[in-house]
C-alpha positions in Angstrom: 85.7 142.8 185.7 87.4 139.3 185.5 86.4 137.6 182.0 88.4 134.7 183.7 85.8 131.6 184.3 85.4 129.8 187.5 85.6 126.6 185.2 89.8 127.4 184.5 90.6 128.1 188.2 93.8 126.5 188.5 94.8 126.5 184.9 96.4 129.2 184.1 98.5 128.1 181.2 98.2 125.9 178.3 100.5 123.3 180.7 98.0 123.4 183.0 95.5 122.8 181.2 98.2 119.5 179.3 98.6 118.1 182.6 94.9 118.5 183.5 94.0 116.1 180.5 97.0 114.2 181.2 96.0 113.4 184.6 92.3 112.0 182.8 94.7 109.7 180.2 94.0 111.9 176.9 97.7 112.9 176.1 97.5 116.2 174.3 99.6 117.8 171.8 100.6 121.4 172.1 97.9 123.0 169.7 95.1 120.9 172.0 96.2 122.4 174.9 96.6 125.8 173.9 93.0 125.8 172.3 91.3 124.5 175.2 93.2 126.8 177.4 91.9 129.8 175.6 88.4 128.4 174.6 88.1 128.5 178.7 89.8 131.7 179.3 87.7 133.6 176.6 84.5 131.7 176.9 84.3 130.7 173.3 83.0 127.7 171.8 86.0 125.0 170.5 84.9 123.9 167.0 87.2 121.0 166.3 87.4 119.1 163.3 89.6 116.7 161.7 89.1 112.9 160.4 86.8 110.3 162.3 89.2 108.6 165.3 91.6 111.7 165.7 89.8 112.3 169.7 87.5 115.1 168.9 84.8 113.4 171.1 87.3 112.2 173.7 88.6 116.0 174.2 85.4 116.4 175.5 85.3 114.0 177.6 88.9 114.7 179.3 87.8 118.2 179.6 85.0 117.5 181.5 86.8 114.8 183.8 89.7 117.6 184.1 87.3 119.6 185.4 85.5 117.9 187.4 82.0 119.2 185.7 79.1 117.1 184.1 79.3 116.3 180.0 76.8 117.1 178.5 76.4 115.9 174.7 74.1 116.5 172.3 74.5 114.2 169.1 73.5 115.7 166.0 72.1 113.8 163.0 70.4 114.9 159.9 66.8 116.1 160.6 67.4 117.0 164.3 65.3 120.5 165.3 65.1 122.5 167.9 62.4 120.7 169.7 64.9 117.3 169.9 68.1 119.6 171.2 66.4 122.6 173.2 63.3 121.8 175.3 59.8 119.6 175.0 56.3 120.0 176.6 55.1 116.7 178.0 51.8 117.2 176.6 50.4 113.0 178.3 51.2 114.5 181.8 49.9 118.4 181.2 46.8 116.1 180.2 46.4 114.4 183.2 47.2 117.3 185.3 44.8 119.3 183.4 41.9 116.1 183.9 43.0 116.2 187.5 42.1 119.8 188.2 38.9 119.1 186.0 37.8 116.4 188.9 39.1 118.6 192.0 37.1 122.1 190.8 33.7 120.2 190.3 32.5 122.7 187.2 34.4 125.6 189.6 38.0 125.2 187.2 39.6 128.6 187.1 40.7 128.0 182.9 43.3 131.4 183.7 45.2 129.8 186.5 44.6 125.9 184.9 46.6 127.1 181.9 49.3 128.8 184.1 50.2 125.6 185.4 50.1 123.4 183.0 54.2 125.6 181.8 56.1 125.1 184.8 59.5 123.0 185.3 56.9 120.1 186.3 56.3 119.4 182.7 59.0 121.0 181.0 61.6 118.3 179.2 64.9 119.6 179.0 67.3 118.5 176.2 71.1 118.9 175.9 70.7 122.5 175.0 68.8 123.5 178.1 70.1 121.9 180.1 73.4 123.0 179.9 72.2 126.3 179.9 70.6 125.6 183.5 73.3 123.2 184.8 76.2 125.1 184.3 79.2 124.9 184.8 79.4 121.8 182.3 81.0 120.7 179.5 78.7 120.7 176.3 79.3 118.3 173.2 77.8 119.3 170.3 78.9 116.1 168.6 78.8 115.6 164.8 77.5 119.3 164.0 78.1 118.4 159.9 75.6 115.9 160.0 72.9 118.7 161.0 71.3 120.9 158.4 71.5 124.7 157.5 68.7 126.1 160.2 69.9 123.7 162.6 73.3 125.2 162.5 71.8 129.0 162.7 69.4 128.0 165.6 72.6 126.8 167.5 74.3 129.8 166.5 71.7 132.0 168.2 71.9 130.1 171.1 75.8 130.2 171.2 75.9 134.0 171.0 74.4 135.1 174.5 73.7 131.5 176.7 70.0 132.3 176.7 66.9 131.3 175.5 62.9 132.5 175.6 60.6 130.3 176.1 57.5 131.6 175.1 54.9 129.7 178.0 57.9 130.0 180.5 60.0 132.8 180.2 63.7 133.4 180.0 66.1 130.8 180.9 69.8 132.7 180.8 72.7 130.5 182.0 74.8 131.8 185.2 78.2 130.5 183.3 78.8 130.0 179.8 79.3 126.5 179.2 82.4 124.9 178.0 81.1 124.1 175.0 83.2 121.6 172.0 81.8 121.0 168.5 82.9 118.2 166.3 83.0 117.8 162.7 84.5 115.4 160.3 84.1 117.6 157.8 81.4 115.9 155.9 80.3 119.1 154.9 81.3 122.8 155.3 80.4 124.7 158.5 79.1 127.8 157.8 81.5 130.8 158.7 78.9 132.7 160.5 79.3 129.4 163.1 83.1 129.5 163.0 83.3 132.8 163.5 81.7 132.4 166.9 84.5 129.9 167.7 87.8 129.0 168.5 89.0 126.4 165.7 91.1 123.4 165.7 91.8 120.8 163.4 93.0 117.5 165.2 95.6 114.9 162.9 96.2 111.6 163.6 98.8 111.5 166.4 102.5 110.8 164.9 103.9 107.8 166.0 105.4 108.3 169.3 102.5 110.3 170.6 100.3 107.4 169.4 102.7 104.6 171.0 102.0 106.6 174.4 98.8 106.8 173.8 98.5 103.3 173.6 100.7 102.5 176.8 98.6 104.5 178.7 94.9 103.4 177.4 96.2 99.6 177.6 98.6 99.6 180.9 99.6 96.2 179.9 101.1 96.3 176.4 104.9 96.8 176.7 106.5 98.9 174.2 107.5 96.9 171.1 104.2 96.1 170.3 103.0 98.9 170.8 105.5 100.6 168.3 104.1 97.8 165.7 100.5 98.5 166.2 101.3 102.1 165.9 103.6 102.0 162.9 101.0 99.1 161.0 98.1 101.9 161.5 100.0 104.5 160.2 101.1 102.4 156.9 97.2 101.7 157.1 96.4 105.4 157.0 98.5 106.4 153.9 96.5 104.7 152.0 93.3 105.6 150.1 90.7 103.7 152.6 87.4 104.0 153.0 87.7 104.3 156.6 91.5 104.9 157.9 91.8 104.1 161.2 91.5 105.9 164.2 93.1 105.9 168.0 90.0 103.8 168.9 90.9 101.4 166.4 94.7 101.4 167.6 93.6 100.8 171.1 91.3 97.9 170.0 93.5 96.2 168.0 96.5 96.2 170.9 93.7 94.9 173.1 92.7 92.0 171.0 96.5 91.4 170.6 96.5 91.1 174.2 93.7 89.0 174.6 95.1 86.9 172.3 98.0 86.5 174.6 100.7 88.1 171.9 103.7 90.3 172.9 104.6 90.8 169.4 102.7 91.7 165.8 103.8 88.3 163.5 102.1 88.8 159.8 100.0 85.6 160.4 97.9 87.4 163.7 98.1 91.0 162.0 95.9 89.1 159.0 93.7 87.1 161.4 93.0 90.2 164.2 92.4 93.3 161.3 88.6 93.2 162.1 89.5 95.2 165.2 91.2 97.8 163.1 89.1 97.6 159.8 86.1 98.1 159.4 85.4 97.7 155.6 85.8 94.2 153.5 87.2 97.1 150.8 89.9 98.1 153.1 91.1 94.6 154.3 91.5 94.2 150.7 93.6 96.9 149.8 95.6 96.7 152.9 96.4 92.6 152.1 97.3 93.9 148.5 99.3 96.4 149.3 102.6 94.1 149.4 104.3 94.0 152.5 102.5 95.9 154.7 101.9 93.3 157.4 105.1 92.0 156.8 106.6 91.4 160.3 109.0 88.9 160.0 110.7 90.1 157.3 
């Protein structure tokens, strides 16, 4: 039997799958490519991880838009369970129901049959989880997994190994494709390697300069090259530096569109001082990067 997934049909290579992200305007490199390719040929979870801004998130988002199929993203935070990622039972409305037969019966109420309706998909909430277990195919996001805690991780480990889950009151809800799925990380913590052993791994760098120049031109169709060459090169100068937040492509692509705005076609030091709110985010960072001699020096 095929293990090929309906998902990939038309990508049969890592190029296809380049030019399939290219056509959404994410420009990958080789190694993204080739790891999406095969996290869609072999139907294994993408656990990528790198610094905040490198396009973790946005790989998500192309693939789905490559594909054509809904994104589905569960964000994780620190306390998040099961009950906030998997399913609820919407007890107010199971109330009423249950007051509503009450009225209708007279006294007659069958409790048996009353109870067997109160778990059907009338009153069953579906998060992320769930639902892109029954609304495959998809793309699912598991977004931030590091910020999650130990049991969090195992539940969605369990989940991860066979696409199904039991629900006690319901029954068995298995999906009919394995999701796409992508995890994120910025590596705030370690992921345990029971998790990463279940995936495909990729850890996503900054883009080097002419990737990022590209990126730019094609995220913001009206910059023209030379300024996008200084954005780039002033982020990177920014990023060698021992910041609290270094700056990501989002950053990049804000700052050339407040540049824009501003109606510049080239980076002089006096705007690069006034505009680094769009690409700095810390009072600790402007500081360094205004002491770090020259850095914003354009006109020398």
């Amino acid at each position: 039997m095929s293990t090929e997934s309906p998902r990939i049909s038309g990508m049969n290579s890592p190029e296809d799958v380049s030019a399939a992200l290219r056509g959404t305007g994410y420009l990958p490199d080789e190694g993204i490519a080739t790891a999406a390719f095969l996290a869609g040929r072999m139907r294994r979870p993408l656990l990528c991880e790198g610094e905040p801004g490198t396009g973790k998130t946005a790989l998500a988002h192309a693939l789905s838009a490559a594909h054509g199929v809904e994104l589905i993203r569960l964000q994780c935070h620190e306390g998040i369970d099961a009950s906030q990622a998997l399913y609820e039972w919407d007890f107010p409305r199971q109330l009423l129901h249950l007051r509503t037969l009450e009225a209708a019966a007279d006294g007659g109420l069958d409790a048996e049959a009353a109870e067997a309706s109160l778990y059907t998909s009338r009153f069953l909430l579906a998060r992320p989880l769930l639902r892109a277990l029954r609304e495959t195919p998809c793309v699912l996001l598991v977004d931030e997994i590091d910020r999650a805690d130990d049991e969090f991780e195992a539940f969605l480990l369990e989940i991860l190994s066979d696409y199904t889950v039991t629900i006690p009151e319901f029954g068995v809800v298995a999906a009919a494709e394995p999701p796409l799925v992508v995890l994120t990380s910025n590596r705030t913590r370690e992921i345990h390697d029971a998790l990463k052993r279940r995936c495909l791994y990729h850890w996503l760098e900054h883009p080097d300069p002419e990737r990022e120049v590209s990126i730019l031109r094609s995220r913001v169709p009206e910059l023209d090259r030379r300024l996008a060459e200084q954005v780039a090169g002033a982020v990177r100068r920014m990023r060698s530096l021992e910041l609290l937040k270094p700056p990501g492509v989002a950053e990049s692509i804000d700052w050339a569109s407040a540049l824009l705005a501003l109606g510049r076609t080239e980076l002089d030091t006096e705007t690069a001082a006034r505009t680094l709110g769009a690409v700095l985010k810390y009072r600790e960072d402007a500081q360094r990067v205004h002491a770090a001699g020259g850095l914003l020096d354009f006109e020398s």
